[in-house]
C-alpha positions in Angstrom: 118.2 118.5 205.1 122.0 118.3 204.4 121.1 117.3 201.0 119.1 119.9 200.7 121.6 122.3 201.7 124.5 121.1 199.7 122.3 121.1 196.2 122.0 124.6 197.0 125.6 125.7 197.9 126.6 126.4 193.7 124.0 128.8 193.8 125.2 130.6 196.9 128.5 131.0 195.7 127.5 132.5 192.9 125.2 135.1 194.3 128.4 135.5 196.3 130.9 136.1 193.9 128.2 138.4 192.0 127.5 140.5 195.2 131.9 140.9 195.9 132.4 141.5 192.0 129.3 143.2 190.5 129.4 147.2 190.8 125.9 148.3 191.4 124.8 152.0 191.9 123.2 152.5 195.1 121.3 155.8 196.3 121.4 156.5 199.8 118.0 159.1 200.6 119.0 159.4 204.1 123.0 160.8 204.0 122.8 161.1 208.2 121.6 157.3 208.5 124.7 156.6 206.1 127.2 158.5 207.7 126.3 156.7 211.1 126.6 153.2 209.6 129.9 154.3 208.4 131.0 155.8 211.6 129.6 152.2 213.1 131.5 149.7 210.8 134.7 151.8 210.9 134.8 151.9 214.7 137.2 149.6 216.1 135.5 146.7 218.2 137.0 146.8 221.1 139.2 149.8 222.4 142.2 148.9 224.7 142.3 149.8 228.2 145.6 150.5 230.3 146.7 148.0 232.9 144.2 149.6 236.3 147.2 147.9 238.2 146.7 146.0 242.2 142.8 147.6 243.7 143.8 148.1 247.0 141.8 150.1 250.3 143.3 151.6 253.6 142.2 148.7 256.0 142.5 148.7 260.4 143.3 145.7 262.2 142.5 146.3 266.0 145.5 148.9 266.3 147.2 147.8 263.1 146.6 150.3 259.9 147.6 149.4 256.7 147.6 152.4 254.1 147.4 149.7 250.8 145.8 146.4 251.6 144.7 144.4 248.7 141.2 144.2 248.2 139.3 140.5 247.8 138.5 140.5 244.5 136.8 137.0 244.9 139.7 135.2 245.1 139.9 131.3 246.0 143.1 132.1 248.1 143.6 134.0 250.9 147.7 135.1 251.0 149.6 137.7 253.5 152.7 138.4 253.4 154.8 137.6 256.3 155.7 140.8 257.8 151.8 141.2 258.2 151.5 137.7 259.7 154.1 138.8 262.3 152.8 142.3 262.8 149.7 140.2 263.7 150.5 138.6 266.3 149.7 135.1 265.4 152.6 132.5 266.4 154.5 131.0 264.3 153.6 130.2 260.7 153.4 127.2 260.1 154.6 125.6 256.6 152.0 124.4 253.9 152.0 122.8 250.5 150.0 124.2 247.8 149.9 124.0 244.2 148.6 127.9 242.5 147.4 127.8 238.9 147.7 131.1 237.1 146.1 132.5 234.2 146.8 135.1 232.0 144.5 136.8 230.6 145.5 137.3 226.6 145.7 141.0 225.4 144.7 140.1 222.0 141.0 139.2 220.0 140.8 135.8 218.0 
């Protein structure tokens, strides 16, 4: 098989180099058809979108209402800031160790 393919690489560089080099005329019946594959293959593939910024909702806590609470976007962490915590009601906070890996996304296509 990889024989096979490599005794017929000459040939596919040639019908490459004729396809790039050779001017051929072309007729195009359908002009509408045409125009859409240009429209198509000039488009840019992916357009960029703005930054949507932090999703948050208006969220109640028994009494507490907080206008801008973060929403769970399926996060593996669960965070508050402390003014909340206090607010809250719920002792004393007690110190942890954690280690948080970040990633960020690219703004770029490879």
């Amino acid at each position: 098989m990889l024989i096979e393919a490599l005794e017929k690489m000459p040939g596919y560089a040639k019908f490459m180099k004729d396809l790039v080099t050779k001017k051929r005329v072309v007729s195009f019946e359908d002009e509408k058809k045409l125009q859409h594959c240009s429209a198509i293959a000039t488009r840019s593939i992916m357009q960029k979108k703005g930054d949507p910024g932090a999703f948050t909702i208006p969220c109640t806590i028994g009494m507490l209402h907080f206008a801008k609470a973060l929403c769970d976007l399926s996060a593996s962490i669960n965070l508050m800031p402390l003014s909340i915590y206090k607010k809250l009601g719920l002792g004393a906070p007690k110190p942890t160790a954690m280690r948080l890996p970040f990633i960020f996304p690219a703004d770029f296509l490879i």
